[in-house]
C-alpha positions in Angstrom: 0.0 0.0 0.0 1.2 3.6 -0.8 1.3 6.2 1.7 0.0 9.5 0.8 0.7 12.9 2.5 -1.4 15.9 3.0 0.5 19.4 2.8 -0.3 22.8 2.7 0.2 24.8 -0.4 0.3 28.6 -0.5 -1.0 29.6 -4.1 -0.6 33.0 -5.2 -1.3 34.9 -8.5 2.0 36.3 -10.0 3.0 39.5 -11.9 3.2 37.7 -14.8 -0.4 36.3 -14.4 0.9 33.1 -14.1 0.6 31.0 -10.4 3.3 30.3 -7.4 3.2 27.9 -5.1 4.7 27.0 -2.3 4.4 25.2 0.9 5.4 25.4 4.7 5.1 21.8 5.4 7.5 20.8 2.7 10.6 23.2 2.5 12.1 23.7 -0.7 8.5 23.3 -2.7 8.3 25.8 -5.5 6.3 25.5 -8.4 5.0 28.1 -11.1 2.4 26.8 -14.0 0.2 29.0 -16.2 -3.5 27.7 -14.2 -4.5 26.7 -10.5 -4.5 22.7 -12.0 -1.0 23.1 -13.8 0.8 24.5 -10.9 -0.5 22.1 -8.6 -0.1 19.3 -10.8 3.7 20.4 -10.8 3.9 21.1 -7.2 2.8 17.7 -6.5 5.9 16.4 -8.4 8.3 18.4 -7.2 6.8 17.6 -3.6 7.4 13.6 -4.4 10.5 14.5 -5.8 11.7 16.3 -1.9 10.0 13.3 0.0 12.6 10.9 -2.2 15.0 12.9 -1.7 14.7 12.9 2.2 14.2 9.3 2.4 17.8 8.8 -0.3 19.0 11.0 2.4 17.9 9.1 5.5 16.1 12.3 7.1 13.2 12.4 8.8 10.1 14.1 7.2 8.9 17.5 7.9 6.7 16.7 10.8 4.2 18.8 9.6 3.4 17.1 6.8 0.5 14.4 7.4 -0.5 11.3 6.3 -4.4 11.0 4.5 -6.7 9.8 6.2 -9.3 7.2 4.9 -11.7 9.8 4.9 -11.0 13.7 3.8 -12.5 16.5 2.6 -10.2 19.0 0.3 -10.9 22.0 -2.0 -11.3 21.3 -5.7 -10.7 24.3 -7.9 -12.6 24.0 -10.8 -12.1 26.8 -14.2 -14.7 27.3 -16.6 
């Protein structure tokens, strides 16, 4: 069985009119995309790409960062 983590991202509208995010639970998260779905689509790979990275490393997790429950609720932004 996978596990899957819950973190925070911080999503803000750039200069550019493209997006940022980043995260406090996961240090080092950055990702920009042209739309909401693209940049969180890319933020979720760098944020597997970090959690690999700490585990290569043998370091602990953020200990923010939590694992999904069987049952959530999240936030779905949907365009039109």
């Amino acid at each position: 069985m996978s596990e899957e983590y819950s973190i925070h991202l911080n999503i803000e509208q750039v200069e550019n009119g493209e997006y940022l995010a980043t995260s406090d639970d996961l240090p080092g998260l950055v990702a920009q995309g042209r739309t909401i779905t693209e940049t969180m689509e890319i933020a979720q790979d760098v944020a597997r790409k970090l959690i690999e990275s700490y585990r290569d490393h043998g370091d602990p997790l953020p200990g923010s960062m939590k694992r999904i429950p069987e049952n959530f609720e999240v936030d779905l932004p949907v365009g039109l």
